[in-house]
C-alpha positions as CSV (number, residue, x, y, z in Angstrom):
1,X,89.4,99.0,120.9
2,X,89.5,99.4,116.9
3,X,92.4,96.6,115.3
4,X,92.9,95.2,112.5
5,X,94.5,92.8,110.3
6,X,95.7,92.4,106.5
7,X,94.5,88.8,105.8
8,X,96.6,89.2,102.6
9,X,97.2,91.4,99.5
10,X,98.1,91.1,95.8
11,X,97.4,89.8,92.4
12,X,96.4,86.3,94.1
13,X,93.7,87.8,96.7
14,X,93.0,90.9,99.1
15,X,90.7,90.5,102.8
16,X,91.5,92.8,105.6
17,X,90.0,92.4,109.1
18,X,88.7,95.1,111.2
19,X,86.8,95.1,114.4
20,X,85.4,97.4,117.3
21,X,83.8,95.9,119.8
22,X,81.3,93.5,118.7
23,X,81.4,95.1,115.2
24,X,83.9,93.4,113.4
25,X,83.9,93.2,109.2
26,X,86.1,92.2,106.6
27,X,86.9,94.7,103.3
28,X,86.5,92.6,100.3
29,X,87.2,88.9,100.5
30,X,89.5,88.2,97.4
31,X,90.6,84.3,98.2
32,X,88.3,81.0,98.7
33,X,85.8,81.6,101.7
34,X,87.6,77.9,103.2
35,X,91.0,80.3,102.5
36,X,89.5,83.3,104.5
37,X,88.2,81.1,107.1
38,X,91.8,79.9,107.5
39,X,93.2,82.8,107.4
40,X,91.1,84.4,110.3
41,X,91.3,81.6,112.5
42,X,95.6,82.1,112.4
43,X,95.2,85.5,113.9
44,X,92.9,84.0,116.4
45,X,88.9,85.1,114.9
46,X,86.4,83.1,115.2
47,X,84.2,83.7,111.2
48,X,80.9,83.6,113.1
49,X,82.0,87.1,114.9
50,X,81.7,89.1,111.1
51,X,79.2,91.4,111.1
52,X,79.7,92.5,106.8
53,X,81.5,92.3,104.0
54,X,82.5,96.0,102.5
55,X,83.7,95.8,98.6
56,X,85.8,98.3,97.4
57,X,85.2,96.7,93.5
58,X,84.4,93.9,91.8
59,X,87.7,92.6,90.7
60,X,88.3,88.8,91.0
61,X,91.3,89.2,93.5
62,X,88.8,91.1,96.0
63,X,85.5,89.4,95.7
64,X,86.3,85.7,94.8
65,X,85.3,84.2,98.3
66,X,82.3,86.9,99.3
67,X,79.5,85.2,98.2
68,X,79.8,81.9,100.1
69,X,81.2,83.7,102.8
70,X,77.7,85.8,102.8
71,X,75.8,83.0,103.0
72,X,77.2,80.2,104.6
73,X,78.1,83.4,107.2
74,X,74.7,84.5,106.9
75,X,76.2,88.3,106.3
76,X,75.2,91.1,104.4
77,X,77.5,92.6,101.3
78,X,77.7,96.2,101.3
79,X,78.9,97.7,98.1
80,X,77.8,101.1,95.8
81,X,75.8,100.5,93.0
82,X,78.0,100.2,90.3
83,X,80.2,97.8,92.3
84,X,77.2,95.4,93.2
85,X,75.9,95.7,89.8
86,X,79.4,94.0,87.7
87,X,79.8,92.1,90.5
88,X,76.8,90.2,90.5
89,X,77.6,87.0,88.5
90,X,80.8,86.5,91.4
91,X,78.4,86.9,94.2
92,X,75.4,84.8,92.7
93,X,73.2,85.1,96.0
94,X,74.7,86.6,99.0
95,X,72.8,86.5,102.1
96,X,72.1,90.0,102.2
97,X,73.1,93.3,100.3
98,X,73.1,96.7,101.0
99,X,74.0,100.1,98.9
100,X,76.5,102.8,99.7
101,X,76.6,106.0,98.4
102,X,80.7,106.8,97.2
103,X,81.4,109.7,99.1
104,X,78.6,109.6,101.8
105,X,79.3,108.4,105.4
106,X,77.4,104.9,106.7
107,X,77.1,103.3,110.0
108,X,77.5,99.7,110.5
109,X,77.5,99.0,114.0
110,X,79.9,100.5,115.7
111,X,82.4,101.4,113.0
112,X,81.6,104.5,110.2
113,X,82.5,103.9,107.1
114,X,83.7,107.1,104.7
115,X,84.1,105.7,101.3
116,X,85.4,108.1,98.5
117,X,86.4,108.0,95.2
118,X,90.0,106.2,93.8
119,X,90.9,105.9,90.3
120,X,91.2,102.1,88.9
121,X,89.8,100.2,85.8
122,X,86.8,98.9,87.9
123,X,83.5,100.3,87.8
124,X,83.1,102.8,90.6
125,X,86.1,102.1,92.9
126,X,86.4,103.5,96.4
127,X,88.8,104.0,99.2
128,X,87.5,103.6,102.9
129,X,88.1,105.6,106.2
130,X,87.0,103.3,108.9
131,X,85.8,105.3,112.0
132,X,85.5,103.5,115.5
133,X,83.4,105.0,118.6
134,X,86.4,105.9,120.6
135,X,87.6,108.1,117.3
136,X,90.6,106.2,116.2
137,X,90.6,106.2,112.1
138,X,92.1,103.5,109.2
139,X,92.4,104.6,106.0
140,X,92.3,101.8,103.0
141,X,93.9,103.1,99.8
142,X,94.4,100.2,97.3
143,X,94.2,99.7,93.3
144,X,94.5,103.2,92.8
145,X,96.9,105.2,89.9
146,X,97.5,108.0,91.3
147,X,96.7,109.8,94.8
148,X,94.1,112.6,94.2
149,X,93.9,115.4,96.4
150,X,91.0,114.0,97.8
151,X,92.2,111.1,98.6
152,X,94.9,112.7,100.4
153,X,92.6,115.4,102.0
154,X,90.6,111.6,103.5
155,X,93.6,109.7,104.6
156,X,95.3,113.1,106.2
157,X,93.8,112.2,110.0
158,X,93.5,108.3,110.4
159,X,95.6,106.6,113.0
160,X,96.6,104.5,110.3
161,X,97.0,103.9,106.7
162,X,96.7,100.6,104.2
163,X,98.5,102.1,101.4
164,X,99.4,100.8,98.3
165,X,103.0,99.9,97.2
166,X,102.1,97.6,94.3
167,X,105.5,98.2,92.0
168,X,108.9,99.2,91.5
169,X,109.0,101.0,88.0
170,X,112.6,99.8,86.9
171,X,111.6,96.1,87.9
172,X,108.0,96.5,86.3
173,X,110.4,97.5,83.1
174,X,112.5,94.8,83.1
175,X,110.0,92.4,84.3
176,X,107.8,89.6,83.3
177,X,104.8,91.7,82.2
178,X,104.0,92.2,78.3
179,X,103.9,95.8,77.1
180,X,100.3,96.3,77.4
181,X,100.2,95.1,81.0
182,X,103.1,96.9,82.1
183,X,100.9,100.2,80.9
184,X,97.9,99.0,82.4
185,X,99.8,98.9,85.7
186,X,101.7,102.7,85.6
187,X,98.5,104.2,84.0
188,X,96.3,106.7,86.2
189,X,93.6,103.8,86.7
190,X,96.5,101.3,87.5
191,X,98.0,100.9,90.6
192,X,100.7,103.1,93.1
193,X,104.1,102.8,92.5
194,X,106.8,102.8,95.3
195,X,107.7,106.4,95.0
196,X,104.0,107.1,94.3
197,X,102.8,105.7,97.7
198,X,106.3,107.6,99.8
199,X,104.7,110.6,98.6
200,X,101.4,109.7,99.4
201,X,102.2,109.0,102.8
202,X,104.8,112.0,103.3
203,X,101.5,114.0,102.6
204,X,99.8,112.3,105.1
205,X,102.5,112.2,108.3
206,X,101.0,113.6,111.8
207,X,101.5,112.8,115.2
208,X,98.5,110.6,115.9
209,X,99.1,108.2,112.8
210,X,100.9,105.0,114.7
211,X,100.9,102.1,111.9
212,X,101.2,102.2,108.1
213,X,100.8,98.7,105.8
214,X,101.9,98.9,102.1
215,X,99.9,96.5,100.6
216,X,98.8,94.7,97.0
217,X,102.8,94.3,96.5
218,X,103.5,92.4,93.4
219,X,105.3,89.6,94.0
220,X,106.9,89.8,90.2
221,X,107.7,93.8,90.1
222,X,108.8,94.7,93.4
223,X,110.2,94.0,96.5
224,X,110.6,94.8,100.0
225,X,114.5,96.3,100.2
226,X,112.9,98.5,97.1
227,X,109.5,99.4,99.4
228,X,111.4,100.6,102.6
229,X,114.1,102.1,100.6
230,X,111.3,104.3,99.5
231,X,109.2,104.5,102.4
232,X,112.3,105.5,104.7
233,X,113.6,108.6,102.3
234,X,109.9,109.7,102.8
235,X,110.3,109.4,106.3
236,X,113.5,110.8,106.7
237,X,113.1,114.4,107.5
238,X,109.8,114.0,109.4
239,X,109.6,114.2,113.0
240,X,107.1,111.6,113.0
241,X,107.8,108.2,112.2
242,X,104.8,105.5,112.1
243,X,105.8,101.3,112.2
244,X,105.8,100.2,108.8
245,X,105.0,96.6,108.1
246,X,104.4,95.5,104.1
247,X,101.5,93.1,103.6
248,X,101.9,89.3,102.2
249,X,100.5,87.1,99.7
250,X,100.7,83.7,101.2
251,X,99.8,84.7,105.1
252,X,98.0,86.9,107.3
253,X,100.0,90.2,108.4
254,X,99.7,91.1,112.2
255,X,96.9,92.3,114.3
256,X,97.3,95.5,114.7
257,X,95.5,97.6,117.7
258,X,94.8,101.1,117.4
259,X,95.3,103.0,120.8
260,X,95.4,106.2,122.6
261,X,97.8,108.6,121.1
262,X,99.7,110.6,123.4
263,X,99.0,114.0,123.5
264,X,96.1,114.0,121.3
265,X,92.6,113.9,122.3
266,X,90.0,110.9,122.3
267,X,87.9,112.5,119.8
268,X,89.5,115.0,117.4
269,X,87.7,117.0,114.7
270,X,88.0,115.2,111.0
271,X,89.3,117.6,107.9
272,X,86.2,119.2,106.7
């Protein structure tokens, strides 16, 4: 059975757990590996079971605990070039690493991994669909401005979504954040907006999609009354409504188990 778990999301870090089987890896590890040890042993993993560590960039927030994770783990780092490449000096000497092609398919272990293209200030940023052997699909879409076609055309099938929700434009305005960051954040390589992410996953509603997280929430330019406000006017004339649960800083989110949809097939053909 695929499941998986938000470890935590934001400014302050970003690790998400998922597993199949005995393939189990983590996307990026953003905190201290002690603080990523931690935080899989509340949601009942034992470290030793991770199999990789998939970056999505080289941002602080997401790789800040993968390179003594890697080795005191003894795992490998998978990353595309560019990523590895200005990630280097964080990673210092991982176990093991290994380079993805953005927008080619990989195997690693039981899981497929689709990563394609987002749009953020980081060197060659990616999204991931996260395929498991009995079919069931997560798509990761964080640190992105805006949601491409693309994007939507690879998140259209999964089972389930982590989806960014980082701000609320009013309270980015009025917020803490100096000019020049508040346009970093609402530019086209910034990050989703709360309205940005309702449409995102309006686009991507269909039967067999049972959980949605909105993650890498800002703790200073959102919150969550503003998030499900937003996420429940997208959801309001659809026929099919996904749980929502929003991702946290300070502590690990649930483990969530993706199982047989009713009425759809084991296996069902992906989008070409």
């Amino acid at each position: 059975m695929m499941r998986f778990c938000v470890l935590g999301s934001g400014s302050k870090g970003n690790a998400t757990y998922v597993e199949d089987g005995e393939t189990a890896i983590l996307i990026d590890a953003g905190f201290s590996g002690v603080e990523v040890e931690r935080r899989l042993a509340a949601v009942g993993v034992e470290p030793g079971r991770l199999s990789a560590i998939v970056l999505t960039h080289e941002h602080s927030d997401h790789v800040r605990g993968v390179g003594v994770l890697s080795r005191k783990l003894a795992v490998p780092v998978y990353g595309n070039a560019a990523t590895l490449a200005a990630a280097a000096r964080a990673l210092k000497r991982p176990h093991a690493l290994h380079t993805f092609v953005t927008g080619r398919a990989f195997p690693l272990g039981r899981l497929t991994l689709h990563p394609f293209v987002l749009s953020h200030d980081a060197a060659e940023p990616v999204g991931l669909v996260i395929e498991g052997q009995s079919g069931r699909r997560l798509g990761y879409c964080t640190d992105t401005g805006f949601v491409s076609r693309l994007m939507r055309c690879r998140l259209a099938d999964c089972h389930a979504l982590i989806l960014e929700a980082n701000h609320d434009p009013d309270l980015l305005r009025a917020g803490p954040y100096p000019p020049a960051l508040q346009q970093r954040v609402r530019s086209k390589s910034g990050h989703l907006a709360n309205h940005e992410a309702a449409e995102a996953l309006g686009a991507c509603l269909h039967p067999g999609l049972q959980h949605v997280v909105l993650a890498h929430v800002s703790e200073a330019n959102n919150h969550p009354t503003r998030i499900e406000r937003a996420m429940a006017a997208c959801v309001a004339g659809s026929a099919h409504r996904p749980a929502l649960s929003i991702a946290g800083q300070e502590r690990p989110g649930p483990m969530v188990s993706l199982g047989r949809v009713r009425g759809i097939s084991e296996k069902e053909p992906r989008n070409s």
